[in-house]
C-alpha positions as CSV (number, residue, x, y, z in Angstrom):
1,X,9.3,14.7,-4.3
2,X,6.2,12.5,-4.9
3,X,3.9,11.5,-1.8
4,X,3.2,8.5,-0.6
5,X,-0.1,8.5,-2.1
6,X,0.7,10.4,-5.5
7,X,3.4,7.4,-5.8
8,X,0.8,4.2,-4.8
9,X,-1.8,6.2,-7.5
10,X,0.7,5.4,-10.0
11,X,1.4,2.1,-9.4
12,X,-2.3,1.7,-8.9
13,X,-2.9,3.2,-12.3
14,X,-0.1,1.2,-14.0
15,X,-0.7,-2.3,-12.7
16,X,-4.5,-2.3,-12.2
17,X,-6.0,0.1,-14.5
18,X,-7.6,2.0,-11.6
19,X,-8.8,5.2,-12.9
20,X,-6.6,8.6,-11.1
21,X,-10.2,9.9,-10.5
22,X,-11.0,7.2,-8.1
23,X,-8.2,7.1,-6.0
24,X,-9.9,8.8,-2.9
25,X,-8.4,7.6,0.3
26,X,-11.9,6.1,1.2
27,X,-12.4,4.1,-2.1
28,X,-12.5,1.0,-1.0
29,X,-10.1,-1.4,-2.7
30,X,-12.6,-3.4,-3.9
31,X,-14.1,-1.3,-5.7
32,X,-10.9,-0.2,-8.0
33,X,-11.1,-4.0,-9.0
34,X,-8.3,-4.9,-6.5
35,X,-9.1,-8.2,-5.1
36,X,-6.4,-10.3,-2.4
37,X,-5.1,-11.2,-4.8
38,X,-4.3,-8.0,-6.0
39,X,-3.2,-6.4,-3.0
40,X,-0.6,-9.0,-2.6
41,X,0.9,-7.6,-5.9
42,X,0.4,-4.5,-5.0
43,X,2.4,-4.8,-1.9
44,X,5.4,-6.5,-4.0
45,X,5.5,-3.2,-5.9
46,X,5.6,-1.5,-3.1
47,X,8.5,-3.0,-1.5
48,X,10.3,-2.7,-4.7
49,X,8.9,0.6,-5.6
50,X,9.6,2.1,-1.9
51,X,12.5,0.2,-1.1
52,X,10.9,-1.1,2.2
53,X,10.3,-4.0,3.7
54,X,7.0,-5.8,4.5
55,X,6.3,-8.3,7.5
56,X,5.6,-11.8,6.1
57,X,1.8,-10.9,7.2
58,X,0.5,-7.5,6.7
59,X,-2.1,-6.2,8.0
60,X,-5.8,-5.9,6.4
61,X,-6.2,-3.0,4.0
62,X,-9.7,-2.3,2.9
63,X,-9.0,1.5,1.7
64,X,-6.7,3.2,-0.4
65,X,-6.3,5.1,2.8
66,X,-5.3,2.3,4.5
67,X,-2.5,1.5,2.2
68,X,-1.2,4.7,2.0
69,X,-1.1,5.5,5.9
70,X,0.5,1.2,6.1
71,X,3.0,2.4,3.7
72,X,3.8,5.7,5.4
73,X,4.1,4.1,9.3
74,X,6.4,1.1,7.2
75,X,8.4,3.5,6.0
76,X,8.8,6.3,9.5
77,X,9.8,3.1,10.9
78,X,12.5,1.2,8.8
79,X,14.1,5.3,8.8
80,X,13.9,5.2,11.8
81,X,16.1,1.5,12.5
82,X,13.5,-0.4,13.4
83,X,12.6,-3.9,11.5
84,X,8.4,-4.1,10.4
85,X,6.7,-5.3,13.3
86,X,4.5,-8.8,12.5
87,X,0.8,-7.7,12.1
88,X,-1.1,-7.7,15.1
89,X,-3.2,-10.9,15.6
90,X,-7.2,-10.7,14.3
């Protein structure tokens, strides 16, 4: 079975052209050309690709870390019954 982060490099590398090589979990998104914009896409693959569920407004995700341990804490949580909790306030 895939990991979270070998299956977010694919999608990564599918949808946004982002080079394998510089998907460290410190790369900033930013600087794999993923913009907002971006991310929001990237989180609707996710959703559909993971069959999870996102809160209406997810946290900030600077790092390919970031969205990798958001996706992994998403997904502990909807196995284990509980609905995605609304991100935290700013």
């Amino acid at each position: 079975m895939d990991t979270t982060q070998e299956r977010l490099s694919a999608l990564l590398t599918r949808d946004h052209q982002v080079q394998a090589d510089q998907l460290t979990l410190d790369a900033p998104l930013e600087s794999l050309g993923v913009d907002s914009l971006g991310t929001v896409e990237l989180l609707w693959s996710v959703e559909e690709t993971f069959k999870i569920q996102l809160p209406h407004d997810p946290p900030a995700l600077v790092t390919f870390g970031d969205v990798v341990r958001y996706v992994d804490d998403l997904i502990a949580q909807q196995q284990a019954g509980h609905p995605p909790a609304p991100a935290a306030a700013p």
